[in-house]
C-alpha positions in Angstrom: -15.8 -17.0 -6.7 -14.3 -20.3 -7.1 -13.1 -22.3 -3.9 -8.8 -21.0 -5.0 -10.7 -17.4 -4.9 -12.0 -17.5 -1.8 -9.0 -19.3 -0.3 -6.7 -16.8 -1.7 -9.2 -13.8 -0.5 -8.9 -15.5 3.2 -4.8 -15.5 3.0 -5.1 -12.0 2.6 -8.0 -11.4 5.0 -10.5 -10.6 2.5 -9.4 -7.2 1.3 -8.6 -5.8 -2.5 -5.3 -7.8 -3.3 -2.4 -5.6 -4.1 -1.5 -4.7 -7.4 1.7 -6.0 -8.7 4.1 -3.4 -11.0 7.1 -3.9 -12.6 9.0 -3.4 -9.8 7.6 -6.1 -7.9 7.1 -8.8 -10.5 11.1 -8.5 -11.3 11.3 -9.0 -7.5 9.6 -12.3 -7.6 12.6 -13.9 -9.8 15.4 -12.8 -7.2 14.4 -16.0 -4.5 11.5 -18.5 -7.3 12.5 -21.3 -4.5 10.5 -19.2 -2.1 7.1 -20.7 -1.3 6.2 -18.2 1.6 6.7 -15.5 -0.7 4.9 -17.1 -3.7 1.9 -17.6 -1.8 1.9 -14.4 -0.1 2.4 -12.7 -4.1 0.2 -15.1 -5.3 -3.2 -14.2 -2.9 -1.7 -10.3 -3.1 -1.0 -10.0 0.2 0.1 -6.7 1.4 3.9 -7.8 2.2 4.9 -4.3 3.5 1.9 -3.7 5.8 2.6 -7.4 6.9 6.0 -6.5 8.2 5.3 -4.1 10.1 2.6 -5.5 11.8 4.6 -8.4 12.6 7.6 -6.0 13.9 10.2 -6.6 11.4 9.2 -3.3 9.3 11.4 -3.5 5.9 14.1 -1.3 5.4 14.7 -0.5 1.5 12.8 1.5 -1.1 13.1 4.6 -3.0 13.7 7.8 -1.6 12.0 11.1 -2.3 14.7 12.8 -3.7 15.8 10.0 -5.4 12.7 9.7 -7.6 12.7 13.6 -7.8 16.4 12.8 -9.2 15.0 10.3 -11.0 12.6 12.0 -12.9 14.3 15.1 -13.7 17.3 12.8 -15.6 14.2 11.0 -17.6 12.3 14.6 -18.4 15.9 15.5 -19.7 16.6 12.6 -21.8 13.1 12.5 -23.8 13.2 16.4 -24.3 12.8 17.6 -27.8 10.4 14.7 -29.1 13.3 12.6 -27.7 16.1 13.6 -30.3 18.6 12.8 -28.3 17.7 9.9 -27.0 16.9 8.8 -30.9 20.2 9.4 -31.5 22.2 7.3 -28.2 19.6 4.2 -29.0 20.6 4.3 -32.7 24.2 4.8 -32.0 24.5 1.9 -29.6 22.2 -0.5 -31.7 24.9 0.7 -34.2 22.4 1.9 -36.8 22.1 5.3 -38.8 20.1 7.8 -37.1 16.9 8.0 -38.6 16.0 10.9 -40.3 12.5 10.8 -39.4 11.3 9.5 -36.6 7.5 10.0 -34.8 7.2 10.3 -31.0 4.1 9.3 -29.4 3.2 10.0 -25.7 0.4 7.5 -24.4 0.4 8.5 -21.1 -0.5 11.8 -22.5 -4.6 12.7 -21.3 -5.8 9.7 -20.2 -3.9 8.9 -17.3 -6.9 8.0 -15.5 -8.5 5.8 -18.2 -6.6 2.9 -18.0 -8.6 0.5 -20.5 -8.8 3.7 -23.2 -5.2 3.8 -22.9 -3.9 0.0 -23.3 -6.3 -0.3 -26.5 -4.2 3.2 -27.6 -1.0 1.2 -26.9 -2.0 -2.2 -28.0 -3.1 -0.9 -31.3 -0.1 1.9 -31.9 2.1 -0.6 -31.0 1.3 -3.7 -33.2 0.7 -1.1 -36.2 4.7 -0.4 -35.9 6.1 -3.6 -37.1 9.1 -3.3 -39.3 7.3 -4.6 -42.1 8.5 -2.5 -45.0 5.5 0.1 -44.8 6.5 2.8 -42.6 9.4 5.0 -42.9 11.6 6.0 -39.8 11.7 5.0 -36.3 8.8 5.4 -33.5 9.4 6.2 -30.1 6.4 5.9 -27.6 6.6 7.0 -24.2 5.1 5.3 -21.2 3.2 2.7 -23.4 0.6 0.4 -21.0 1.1 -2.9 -21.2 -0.4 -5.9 -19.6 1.0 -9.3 -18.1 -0.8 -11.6 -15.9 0.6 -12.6 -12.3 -1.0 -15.2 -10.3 -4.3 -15.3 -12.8 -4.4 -11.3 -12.4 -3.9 -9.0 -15.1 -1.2 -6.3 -14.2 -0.4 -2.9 -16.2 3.2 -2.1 -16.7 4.7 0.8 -18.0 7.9 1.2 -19.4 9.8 4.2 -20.3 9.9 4.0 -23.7 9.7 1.8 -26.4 11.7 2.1 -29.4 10.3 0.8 -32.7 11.7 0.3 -36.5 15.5 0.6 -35.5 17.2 -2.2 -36.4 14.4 -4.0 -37.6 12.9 -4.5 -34.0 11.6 -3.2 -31.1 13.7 -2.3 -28.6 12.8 -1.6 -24.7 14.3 1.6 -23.2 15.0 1.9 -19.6 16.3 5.3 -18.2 17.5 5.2 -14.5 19.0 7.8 -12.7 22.7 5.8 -11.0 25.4 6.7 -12.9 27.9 5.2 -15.3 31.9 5.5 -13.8 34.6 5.3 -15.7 32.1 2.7 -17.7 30.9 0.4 -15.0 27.8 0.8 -13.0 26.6 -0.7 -9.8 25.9 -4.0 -10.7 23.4 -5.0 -8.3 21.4 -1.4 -9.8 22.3 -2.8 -13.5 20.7 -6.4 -12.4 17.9 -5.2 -11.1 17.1 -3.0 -14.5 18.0 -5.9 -16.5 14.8 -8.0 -14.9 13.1 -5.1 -15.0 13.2 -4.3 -18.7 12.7 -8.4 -18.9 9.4 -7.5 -17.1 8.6 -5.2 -20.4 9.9 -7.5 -22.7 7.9 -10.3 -22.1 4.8 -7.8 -21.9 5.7 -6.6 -25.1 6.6 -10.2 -26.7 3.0 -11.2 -25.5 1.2 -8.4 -26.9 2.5 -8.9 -30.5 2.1 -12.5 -30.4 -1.6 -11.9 -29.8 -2.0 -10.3 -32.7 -0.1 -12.7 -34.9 2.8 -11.2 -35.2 6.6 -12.9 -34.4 7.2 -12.1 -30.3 11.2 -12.4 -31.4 10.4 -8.7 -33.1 11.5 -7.8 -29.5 15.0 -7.8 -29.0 16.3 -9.3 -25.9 19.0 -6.6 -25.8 17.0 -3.8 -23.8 18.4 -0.1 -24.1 19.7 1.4 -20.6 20.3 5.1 -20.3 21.9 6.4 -17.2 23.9 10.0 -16.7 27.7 9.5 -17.8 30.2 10.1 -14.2 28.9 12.4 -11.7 27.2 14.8 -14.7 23.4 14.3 -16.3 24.9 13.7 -19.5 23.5 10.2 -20.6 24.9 7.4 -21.8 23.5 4.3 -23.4 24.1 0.8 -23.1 22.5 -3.1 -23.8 21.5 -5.4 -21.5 21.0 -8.9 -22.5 18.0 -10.0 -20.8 17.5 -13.6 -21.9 18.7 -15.1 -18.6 16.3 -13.0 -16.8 13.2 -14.0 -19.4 14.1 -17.4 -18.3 13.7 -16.8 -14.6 10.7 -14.8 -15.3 8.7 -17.2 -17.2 9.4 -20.3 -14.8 8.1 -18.1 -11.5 5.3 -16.7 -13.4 4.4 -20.1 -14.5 4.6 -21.7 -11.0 2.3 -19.2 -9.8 -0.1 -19.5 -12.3 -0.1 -22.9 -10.6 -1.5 -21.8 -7.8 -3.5 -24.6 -6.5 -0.4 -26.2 -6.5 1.2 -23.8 -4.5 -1.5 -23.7 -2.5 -1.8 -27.4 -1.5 1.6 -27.1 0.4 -0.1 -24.7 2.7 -2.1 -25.5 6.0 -5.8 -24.8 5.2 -6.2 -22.4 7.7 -3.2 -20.6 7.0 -3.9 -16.5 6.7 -1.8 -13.1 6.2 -4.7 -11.0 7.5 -2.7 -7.6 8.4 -5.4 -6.9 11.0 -4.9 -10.2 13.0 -3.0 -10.1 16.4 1.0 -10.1 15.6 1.7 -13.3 17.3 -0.9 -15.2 15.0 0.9 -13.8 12.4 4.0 -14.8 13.3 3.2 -18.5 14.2 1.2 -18.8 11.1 4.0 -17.5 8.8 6.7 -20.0 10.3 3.9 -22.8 8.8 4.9 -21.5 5.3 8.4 -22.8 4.2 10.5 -20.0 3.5 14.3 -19.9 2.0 16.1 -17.2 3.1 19.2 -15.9 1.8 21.5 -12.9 2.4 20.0 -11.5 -1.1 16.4 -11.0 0.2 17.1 -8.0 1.7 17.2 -5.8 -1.2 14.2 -8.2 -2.5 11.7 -8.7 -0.3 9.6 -7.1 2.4 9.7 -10.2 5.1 13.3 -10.6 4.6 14.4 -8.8 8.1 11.3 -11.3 9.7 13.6 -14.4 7.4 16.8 -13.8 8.6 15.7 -13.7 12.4 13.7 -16.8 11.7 16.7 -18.9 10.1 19.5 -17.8 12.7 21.8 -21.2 13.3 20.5 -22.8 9.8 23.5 -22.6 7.0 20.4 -20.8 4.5 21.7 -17.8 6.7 25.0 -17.9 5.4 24.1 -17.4 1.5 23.4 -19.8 -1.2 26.2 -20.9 -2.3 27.0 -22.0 1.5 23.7 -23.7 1.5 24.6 -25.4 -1.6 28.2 -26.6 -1.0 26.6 -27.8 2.4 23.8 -29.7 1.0 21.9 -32.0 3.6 23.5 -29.8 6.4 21.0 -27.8 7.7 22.2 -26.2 10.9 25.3 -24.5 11.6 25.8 -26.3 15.4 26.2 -29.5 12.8 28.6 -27.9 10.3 31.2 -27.2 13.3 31.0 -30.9 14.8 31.4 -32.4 11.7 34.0 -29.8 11.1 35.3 -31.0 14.2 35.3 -34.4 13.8 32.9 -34.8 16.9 29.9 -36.8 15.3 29.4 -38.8 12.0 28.3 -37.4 9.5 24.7 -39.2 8.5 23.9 -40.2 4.8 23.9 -37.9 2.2 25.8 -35.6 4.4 29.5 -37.3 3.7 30.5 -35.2 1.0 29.8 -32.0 2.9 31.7 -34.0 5.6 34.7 -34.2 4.2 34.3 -30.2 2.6 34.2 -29.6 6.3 36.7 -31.4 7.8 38.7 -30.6 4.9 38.6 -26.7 5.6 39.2 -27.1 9.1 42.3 -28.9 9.0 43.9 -25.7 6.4 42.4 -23.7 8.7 44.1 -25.3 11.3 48.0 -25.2 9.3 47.5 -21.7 8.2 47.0 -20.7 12.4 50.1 -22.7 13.0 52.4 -21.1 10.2 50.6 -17.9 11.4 51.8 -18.4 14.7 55.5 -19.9 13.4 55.9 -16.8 11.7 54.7 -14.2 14.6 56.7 -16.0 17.1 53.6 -16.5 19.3 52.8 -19.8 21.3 50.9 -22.4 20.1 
């Protein structure tokens, strides 16, 4: 092993790193300014087992019946060799529907063969190019693909992906929340969209390798959800180029990980078997930046938000960020105050403050003026 290895293998206290999926890689993009997180990814640290040995257990993930739910919509949808499914991609890419399309499960007997099966993929998969050959559309189902995280090669597995309509490839995502009256949850559709990024960028990858234009991969990935409160679905695109963006800069910054790791203290380790308090005062040598957002995100985030009480970080971003240089929140209400000077770089935030409390301050009076009570 090189010297990163064995540093890295000591972070984690020497155990198999955990394997990243697509879940977790689109989860790395929702806080990139995170270096307590990057590290932890980066070495493969188990974050969950972490938290609860620490105390502050997380609190999100998928429920039983929700994955039950879950798969019983996708079963649905790719029934009959996928026909209807063919038919709601091609309608919202606003094609024809083929009249011939192939369907091609590569999850199908080697589940447990996991090089056989990315060769299948890799090679079914780059033999579908739109290149005038082939007639009709392909569908393949649960296709293995690779992407590397941290120096570490990770299979992913998207639902389907759709090939020859359109000219491209298309990336189909079938989730289980439903569509109201047209809108979905937007924090759900979000967190698909970086998903399917996750499979784009695989995908992109894979075809560039063997010489073919990545850009034969549409950004626009297909999602299917059930329509209202029934299991009819219902397509729709997701543009996914922001989230590429975000993608490729984190991935990038861990692939620097001797970088990352210089900004850690030697003896710095995650070791789920070490005594709690260890853990803890070793953790608060890793800069972390917390934000209201990590909860859904990330498996420390309960651990965060007790650890950045009284700091502004607390508060969200964009309070962070329209408070720049003011770190604590005892500071915000003196200079809101008007009880100490603001130092430099903080005058701007200053004035925000002091700003805010004086309309604060009218709209209690005219309040009061209008109630009748006392001031």
């Amino acid at each position: 092993m090189t010297s990163t290895e064995e540093r890295l293998a000591a972070i984690r206290g020497g155990v198999p790193p955990k394997r990243h999926n697509a879940r977790t890689i689109a989860a790395l993009t929702s806080n990139p300014g995170c270096t307590r997180r990057a590290v932890l990814d980066g070495a493969g640290v188990d974050k969950p087992k972490l938290a609860e040995r620490i105390g502050f257990p997380a609190r999100f993930g998928q429920s039983r019946f929700a994955i039950t739910r879950g798969n019983a919509f996708e079963a649905q949808v790719k029934a009959d060799g996928g026909a209807e499914l063919l038919r709601l991609v091609a309608e919202r890419l606003g094609v024809p529907v083929p009249a011939a399309a192939s369907w091609t499960d590569l999850g199908d007997g080697v589940e447990d063969d996991t090089a056989a099966r990315h060769r299948r993929s890799a090679a079914l998969l780059t033999g579908a190019t739109p290149d005038g050959t082939q007639d009709g559309a392909a569908l393949f189902d649960h296709p293995l693909l690779g992407l590397d995280v941290a120096g570490r090669r990770v299979h992913l597995e998207p639902d389907l992906v759709a090939a020859r309509l359109a000219g491209r490839f298309h990336v189909v995502e079938i989730k289980s929340f439903p569509v109201v009256d047209g809108q979905a949850d937007p924090a759900k559709v979000s967190a698909a969209a970086i998903q399917a990024a996750v499979y784009v960028l695989a995908l992109r990858e894979l075809l560039a390798a063997a010489g073919h234009d990545p850009e034969l991969v549409s950004h626009d990935a297909v999602l299917v959800c059930p329509r209202d409160f029934a299991n009819q679905p219902v397509a729709s695109l997701v543009d996914v180029r922001k989230q590429l963006l975000v993608l490729r800069r984190q991935l990038d910054r861990m692939a620097r990980v001797d970088a990352l790791l210089a900004t850690v203290p030697e003896d710095f380790t995650a070791d789920v078997t070490a005594e709690p308090a260890a853990l803890l005062a070793a953790l608060s040598r890793v800069a972390a930046r917390y934000a209201p957002d990590c909860l859904a995100a990330c498996e420390l985030a309960y651990f965060c938000r007790t650890e950045a009480r009284g700091h502004t970080g607390a508060l969200g971003r964009p309070v962070r960020e329209a408070l720049g240089g003011v770190a604590e929140v005892d500071e915000v209400l003196a200079l809101a105050a008007g009880e100490r000077t603001p130092e430099p770089g903080q005058e701007e935030a200053a004035a925000l403050l002091r700003a805010a409390a004086l309309l604060r301050a009218a709209a209690r009076l005219r309040a009061d003026a209008l109630t009748g009570t006392p001031a």
